[in-house]
Each structure stands twice: as C-alpha cells, then as structure tokens.
N, C-alpha and C positions, 0 to 999 in steps of 0.2 A: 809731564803735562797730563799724561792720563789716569795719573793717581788722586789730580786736584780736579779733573772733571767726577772722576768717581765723587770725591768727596761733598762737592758741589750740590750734584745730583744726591747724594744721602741727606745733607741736608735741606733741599727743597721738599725732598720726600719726608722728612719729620714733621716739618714744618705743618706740609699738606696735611700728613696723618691727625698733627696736634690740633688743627682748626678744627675736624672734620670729629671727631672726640668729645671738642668743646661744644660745639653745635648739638650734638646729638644729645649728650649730659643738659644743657640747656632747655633741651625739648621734654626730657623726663621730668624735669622738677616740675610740680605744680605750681602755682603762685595765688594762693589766695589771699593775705593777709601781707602786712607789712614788713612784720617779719620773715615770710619765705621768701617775699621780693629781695630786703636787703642781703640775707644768708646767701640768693643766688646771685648777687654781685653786683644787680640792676643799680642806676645813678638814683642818690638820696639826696634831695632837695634841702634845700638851708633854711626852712624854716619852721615855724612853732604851733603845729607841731609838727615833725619831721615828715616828708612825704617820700615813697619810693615809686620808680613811675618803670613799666616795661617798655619796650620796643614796638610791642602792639597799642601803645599806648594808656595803658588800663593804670590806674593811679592807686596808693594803699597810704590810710593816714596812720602814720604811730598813735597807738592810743596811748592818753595821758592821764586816763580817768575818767571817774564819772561811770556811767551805761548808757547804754540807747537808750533805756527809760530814764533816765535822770542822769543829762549832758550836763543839767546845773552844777551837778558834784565835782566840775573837774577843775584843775587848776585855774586854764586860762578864762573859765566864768568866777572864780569865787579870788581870780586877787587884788581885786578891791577890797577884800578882810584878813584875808590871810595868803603867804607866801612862804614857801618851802623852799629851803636853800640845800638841806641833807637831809634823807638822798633824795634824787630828784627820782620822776617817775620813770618805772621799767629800769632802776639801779637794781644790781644783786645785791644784798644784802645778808649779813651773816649777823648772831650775837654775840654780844648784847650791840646794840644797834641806837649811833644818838641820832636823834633829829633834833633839826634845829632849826629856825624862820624866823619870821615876823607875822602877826596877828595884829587887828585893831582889839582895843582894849575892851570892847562892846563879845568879843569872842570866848573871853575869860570869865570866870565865877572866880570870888577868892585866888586872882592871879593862877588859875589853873584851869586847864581844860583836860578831857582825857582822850590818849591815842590809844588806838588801836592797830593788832594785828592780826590778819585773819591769814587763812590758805585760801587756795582757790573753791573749794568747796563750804568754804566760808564759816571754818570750824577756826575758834580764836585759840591763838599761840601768844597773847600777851597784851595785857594793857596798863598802860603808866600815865601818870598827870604829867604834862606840860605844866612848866615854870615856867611865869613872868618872869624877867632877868632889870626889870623896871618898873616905874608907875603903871599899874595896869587902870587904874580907873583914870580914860580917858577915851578919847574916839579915835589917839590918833596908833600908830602903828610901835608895839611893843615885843620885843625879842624875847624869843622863848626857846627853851632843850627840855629834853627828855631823852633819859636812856631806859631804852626796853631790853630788856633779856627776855627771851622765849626759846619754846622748846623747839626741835628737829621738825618743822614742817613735812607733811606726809604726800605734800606735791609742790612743784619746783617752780611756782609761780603762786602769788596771793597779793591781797592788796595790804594798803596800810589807810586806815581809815583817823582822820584828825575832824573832832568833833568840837563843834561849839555847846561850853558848856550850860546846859536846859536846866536849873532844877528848878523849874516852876514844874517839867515834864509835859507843857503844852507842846500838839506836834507846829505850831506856828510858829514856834522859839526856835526849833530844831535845825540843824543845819551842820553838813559836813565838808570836806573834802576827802575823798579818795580817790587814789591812783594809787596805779597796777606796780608790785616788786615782783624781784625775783628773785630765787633765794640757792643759796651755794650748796648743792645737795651733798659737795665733800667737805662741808665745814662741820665740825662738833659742836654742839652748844654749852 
C-alpha cells in the first residue's frame, strides 16, 4: 500500500512539474506573427485565410500574398482571373517546381504568361511562361502549367510572383499575383 501511494504521489508531482514547464515555456515565446502563434501551439481557425488567435486574445492572419501596399496582389482579391491550384501559398517548395491553375484568357498573350521566382530580398531564382493547356482566346477560365527550375535560394522564404502577360508595357495593362513560398534549404537543385 505504500509503495502505490509513493507512486501516486510521483506522479501527481510530474504532472505538476510538466504544467508548470509548459506555462513557463509559453511565456518565453513571443508571438508576433502568424506563424510564432501556430509554432507555439495556439488554436488555428478554419478559415481563408487561416487565423491563429492567443488566450489573450490577440489574433495573427496567415498571409497569402500581396503587401500592405498592394493587398490587390493576393489570391483571394485577384480570383476572379486567375487561381492557383500548385503550390498553394506559404508551400515549401523545392526544384524544378510545376505550377499549375486556372486563368481567364484575357491573363494570357500568345496562350502564355510569365511566372516568376524571386527570394525574399527579391533577387530572381527563375522565370518560365505558363502554358495555356486550351483555347486561350476567350474571357472564360483556362488551365495552365509551368515548370521552373531555379537555383539554391540564399534565404528560406520568397515569393512566386504570376504575372499577367503586358506587351503593350502600359502600367494600366499590368497586373499580378504573388504570394509568399517557402523553400527547402536541404534540397539541391
């Protein structure tokens, strides 16, 4: 009987020890962004784009593209013309690398448009036309790929920037989507 109270007792005291750990680990992490929210464990909301919320109640949105200066750039503003199926935003991604969606045919020149890849400091790693995969000359919504090969990016996060193709070169014609990747720093290209 008193070797299962001992036992009892050792584990209430783990127990204790393991809350009191966790609480404390809790209070050291910062949480400014979306991502440190999710990394420290906080509940991630179901929806588009993802939200992580703390206990204090402070809320962090996944970003899906775009910038504070230009929110037009991001997915859920521009797919009414184009829609990305692979990869989606904040994928790791390694090469050679396909994308692949849907675009209205008004997005295309000569059934092509060009993607781009950049790093985070916005030095380019790769750019390739998007194929139409069908009639492009029309309004309605047209399947397209591309595969990029690029090189070793020299920081573990960049975007992929899909451009509507301009060659008139007016900035009125102009228009993109980008959103944020992120890239596999132990893959070889």
């Amino acid at each position: 009987m008193k070797a299962f109270k001992i036992v009892i007792f050792l584990g209430a005291l783990a127990i204790v020890i393991f809350l009191l750990s966790r609480g404390r680990h809790a209070q050291d992490v910062i949480i400014a962004d979306f991502a440190s929210c999710a990394a420290a464990g906080y509940p991630i909301m179901e929806s588009y784009p993802r939200q992580c919320r703390t206990p204090e109640g402070k809320s962090f949105v996944e970003d899906v593209g775009g910038s504070t200066s230009s929110p037009q750039d991001n997915e859920l503003a521009k797919a009414d013309v184009i829609r990305i199926i692979s990869p989606r935003p904040n994928d790791t991604v390694t090469s050679p690398l396909t994308i692949t969606g849907e675009a209205r045919g008004t997005w295309f020149f000569e059934a092509s448009f060009p993607v781009r890849l950049e790093d985070e400091n916005g030095v380019q790693l790769g750019i390739v036309p998007a194929t139409a995969k069908g009639e492009w000359m029309t309004t309605e919504f047209v399947p397209f790929s591309a595969t990029l090969t690029f090189s070793k990016p020299a920081t573990e996060n960049g975007r992929l920037i899909l451009e509507k193709d301009n060659p008139s070169g007016l900035p009125e014609h102009a228009d993109a989507l980008i959103f944020p990747v992120h890239f596999d720093t132990n893959a070889t290209p």
